[in-house]
Backbone bond lengths (Angstrom), bond angles and torsions (degrees), N, CA, C in turn:
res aa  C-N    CA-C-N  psi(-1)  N-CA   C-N-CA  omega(-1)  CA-C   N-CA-C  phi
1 X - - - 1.449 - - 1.528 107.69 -
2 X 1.737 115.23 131.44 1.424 104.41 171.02 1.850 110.72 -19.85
3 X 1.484 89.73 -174.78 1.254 121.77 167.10 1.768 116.22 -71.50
4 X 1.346 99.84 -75.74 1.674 138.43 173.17 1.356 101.29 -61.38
5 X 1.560 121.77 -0.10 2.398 113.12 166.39 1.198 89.83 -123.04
6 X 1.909 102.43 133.29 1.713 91.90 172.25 1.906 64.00 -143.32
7 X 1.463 95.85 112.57 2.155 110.05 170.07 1.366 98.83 -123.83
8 X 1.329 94.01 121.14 1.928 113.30 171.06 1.396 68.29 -94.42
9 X 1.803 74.15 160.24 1.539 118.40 170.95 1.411 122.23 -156.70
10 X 1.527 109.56 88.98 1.744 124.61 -160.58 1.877 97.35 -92.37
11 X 1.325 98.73 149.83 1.668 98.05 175.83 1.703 100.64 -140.56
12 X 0.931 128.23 145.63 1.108 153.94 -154.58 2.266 109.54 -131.79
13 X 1.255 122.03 68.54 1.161 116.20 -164.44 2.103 116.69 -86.18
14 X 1.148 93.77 153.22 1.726 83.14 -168.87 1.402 102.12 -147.80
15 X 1.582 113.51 128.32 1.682 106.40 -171.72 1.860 101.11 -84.84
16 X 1.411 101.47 136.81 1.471 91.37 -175.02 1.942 98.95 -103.81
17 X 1.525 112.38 118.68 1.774 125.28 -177.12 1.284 103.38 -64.12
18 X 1.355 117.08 -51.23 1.276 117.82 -179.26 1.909 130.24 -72.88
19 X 0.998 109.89 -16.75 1.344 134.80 156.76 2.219 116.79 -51.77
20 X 1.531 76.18 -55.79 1.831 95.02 -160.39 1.638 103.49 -80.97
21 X 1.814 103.40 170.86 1.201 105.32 178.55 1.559 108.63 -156.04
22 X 1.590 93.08 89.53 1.624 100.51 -155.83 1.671 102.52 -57.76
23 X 1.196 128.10 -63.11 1.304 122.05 151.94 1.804 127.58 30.03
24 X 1.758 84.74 -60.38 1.717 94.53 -151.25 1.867 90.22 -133.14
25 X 1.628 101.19 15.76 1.605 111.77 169.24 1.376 118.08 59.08
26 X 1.469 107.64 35.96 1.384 104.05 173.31 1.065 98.49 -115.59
27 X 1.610 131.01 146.57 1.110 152.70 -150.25 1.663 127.20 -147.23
28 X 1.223 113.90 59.78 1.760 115.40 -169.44 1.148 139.54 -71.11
29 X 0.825 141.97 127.90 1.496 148.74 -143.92 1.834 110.57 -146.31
30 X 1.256 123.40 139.60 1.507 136.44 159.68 1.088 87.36 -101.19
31 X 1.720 111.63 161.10 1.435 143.44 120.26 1.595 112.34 -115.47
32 X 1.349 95.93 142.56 1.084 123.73 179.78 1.547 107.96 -90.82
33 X 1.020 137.46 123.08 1.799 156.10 177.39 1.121 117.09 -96.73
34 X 1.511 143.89 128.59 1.461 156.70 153.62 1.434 102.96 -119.43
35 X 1.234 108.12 100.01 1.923 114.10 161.33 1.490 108.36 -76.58
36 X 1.076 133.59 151.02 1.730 121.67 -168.32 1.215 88.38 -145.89
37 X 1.748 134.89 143.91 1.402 127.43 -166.05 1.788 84.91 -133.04
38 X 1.630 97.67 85.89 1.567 92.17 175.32 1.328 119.99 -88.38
39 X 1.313 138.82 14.90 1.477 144.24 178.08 1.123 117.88 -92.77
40 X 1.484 108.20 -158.72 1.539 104.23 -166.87 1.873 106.05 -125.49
41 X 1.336 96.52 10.43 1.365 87.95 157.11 1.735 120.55 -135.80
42 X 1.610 122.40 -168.81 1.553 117.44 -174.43 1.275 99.15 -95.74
43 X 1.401 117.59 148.33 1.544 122.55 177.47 1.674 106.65 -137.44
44 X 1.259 108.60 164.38 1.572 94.62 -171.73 2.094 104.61 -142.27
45 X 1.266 105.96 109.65 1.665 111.45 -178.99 1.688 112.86 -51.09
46 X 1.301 113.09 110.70 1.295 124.23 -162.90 1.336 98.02 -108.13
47 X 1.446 142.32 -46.26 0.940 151.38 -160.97 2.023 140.80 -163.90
48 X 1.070 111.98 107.67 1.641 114.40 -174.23 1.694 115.20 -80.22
49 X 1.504 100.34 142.91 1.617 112.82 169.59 1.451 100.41 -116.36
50 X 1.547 111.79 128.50 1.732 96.45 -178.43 1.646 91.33 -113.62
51 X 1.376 126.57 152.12 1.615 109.34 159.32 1.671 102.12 -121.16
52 X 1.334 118.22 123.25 1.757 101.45 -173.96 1.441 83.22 -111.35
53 X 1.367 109.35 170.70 1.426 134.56 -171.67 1.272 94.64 -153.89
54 X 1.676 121.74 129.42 1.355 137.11 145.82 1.449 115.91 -71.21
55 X 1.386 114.46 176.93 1.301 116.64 -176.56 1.666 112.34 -86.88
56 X 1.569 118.79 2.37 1.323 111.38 164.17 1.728 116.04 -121.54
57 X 1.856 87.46 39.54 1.374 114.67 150.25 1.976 85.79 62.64
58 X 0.675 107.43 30.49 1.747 106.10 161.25 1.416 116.15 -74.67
59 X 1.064 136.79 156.41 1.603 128.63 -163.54 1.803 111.92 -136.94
60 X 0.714 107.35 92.89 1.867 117.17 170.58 1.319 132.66 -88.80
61 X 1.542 115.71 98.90 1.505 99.18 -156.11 1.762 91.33 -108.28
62 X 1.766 100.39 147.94 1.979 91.84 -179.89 1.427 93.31 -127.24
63 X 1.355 123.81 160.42 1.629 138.75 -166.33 1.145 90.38 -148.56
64 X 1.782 101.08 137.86 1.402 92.27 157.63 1.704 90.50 174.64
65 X 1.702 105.72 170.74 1.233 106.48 176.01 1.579 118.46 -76.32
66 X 1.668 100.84 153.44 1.555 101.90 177.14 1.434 119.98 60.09
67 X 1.378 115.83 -162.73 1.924 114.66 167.11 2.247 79.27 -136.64
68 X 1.095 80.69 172.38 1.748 99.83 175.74 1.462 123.13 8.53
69 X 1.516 122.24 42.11 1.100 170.42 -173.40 2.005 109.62 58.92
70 X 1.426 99.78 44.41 1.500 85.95 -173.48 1.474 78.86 -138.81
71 X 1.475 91.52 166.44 1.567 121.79 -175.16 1.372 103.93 -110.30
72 X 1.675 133.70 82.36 1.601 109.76 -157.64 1.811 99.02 -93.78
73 X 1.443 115.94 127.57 1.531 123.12 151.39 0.985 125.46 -44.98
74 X 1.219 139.42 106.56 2.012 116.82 178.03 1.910 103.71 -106.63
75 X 1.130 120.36 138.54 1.074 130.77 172.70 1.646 92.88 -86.88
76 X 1.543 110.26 170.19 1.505 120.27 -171.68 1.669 90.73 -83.59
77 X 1.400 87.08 136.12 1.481 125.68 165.73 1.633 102.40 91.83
78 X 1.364 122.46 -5.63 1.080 108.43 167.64 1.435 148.44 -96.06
79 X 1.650 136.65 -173.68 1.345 103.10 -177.25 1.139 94.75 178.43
80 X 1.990 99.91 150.64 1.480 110.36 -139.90 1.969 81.79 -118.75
81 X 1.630 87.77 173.63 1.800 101.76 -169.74 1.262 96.89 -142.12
82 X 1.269 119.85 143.67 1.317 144.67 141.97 1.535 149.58 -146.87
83 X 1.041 120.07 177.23 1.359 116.80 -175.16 1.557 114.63 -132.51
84 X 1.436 122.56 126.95 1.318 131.02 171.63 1.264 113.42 -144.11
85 X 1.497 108.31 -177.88 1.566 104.06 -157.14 1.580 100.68 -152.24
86 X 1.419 114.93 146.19 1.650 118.84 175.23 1.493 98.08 -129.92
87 X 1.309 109.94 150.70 1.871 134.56 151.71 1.024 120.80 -69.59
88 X 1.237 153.71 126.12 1.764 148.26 164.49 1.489 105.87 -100.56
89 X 0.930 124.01 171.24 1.736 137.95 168.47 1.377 92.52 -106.01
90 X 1.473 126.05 -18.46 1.719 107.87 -172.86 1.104 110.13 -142.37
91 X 1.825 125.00 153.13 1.370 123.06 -156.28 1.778 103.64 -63.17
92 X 1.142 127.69 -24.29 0.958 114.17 178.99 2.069 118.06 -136.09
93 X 1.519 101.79 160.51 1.796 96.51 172.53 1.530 104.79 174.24
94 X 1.205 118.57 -157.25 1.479 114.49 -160.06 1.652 115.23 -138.37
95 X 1.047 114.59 159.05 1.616 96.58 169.83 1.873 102.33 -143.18
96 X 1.031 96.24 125.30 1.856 97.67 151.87 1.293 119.56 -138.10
97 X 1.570 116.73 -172.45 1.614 105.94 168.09 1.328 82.35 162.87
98 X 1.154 118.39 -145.72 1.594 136.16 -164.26 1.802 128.23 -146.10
99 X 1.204 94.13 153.28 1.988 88.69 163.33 1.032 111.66 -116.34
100 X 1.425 150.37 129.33 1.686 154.95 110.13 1.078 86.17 -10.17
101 X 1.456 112.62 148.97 1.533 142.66 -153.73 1.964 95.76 -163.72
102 X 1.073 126.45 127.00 1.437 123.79 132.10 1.229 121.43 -113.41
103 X 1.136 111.44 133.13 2.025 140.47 144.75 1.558 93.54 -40.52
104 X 1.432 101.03 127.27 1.542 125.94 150.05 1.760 103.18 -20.20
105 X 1.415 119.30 -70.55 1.339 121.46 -170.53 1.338 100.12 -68.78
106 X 1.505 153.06 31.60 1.478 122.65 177.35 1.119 120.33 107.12
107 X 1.113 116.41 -77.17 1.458 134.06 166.35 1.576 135.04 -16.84
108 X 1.474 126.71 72.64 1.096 121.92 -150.66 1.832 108.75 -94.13
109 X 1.876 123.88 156.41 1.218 102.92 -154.03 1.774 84.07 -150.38
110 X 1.462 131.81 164.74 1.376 120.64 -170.60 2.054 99.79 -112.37
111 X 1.107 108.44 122.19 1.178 91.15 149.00 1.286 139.23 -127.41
112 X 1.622 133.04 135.16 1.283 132.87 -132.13 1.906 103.86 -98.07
113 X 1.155 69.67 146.31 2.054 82.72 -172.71 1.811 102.62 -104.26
114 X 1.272 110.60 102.85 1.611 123.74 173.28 1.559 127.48 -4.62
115 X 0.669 158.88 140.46 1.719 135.61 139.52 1.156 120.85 -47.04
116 X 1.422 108.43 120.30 1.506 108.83 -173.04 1.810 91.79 -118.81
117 X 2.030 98.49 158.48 1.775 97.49 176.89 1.844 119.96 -96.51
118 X 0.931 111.40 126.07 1.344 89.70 169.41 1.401 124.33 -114.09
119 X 1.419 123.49 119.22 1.443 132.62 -158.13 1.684 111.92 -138.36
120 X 1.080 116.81 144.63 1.300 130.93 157.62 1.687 105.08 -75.74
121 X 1.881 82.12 121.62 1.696 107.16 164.27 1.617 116.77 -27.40
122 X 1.755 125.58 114.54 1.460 114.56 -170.55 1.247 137.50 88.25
123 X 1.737 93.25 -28.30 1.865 99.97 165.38 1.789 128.15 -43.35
124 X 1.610 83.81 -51.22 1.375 96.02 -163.38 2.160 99.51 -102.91
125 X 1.091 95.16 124.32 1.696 107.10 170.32 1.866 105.67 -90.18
């Protein structure tokens, strides 16, 4: 990442019961998103890489423009929120990947989104 972009990217994950249908192995989940624009210049979310992984290490990768159909700009010090949601086939798995970022001038730069877990309440001891 430049010098002048410093973007956290915190996630917050939550299995949703009422969503899922263990039954028939579907398994729903939100994460919660905070982009944080701690640098000293404006950058603008152009584009997401997600990679999810189930727990029998199956691999799902999603692309696409923006997050929740917006492209948010953040000026420095500010910071954008959202909410989205994935299905699993298994009580538990993970997600990371990245955002495309452009600089005001063009210049586009990646910044990487953590591994986060996603599990049903009790799964995991």
């Amino acid at each position: 990442m430049p010098a002048n972009y410093q973007i956290a990217v915190t996630v917050s994950p939550q299995y949703l019961p009422e969503q899922s249908a263990p039954e028939n192995s579907l398994y729903a989940f939100a994460y919660h998103i905070t982009i944080e624009n701690n640098g000293s210049k404006p950058a603008q979310l152009i584009s997401r890489h997600w990679i999810i992984t189930d727990s029998y290490n199956r691999v799902k990768e999603v692309q696409g423009q923006g997050v929740v159909g917006e492209q948010p700009r953040l000026e420095p010090g500010e910071s954008y929120q959202y909410t989205s949601g994935v299905v699993l086939d298994t009580e538990t798995g993970t997600m990371e990947g990245s955002y495309q970022m452009q600089t005001d001038g063009g210049d586009s730069f990646d910044v990487a989104i953590p591994t986060f877990l996603l599990a049903v309440p009790g799964v995991l001891h």
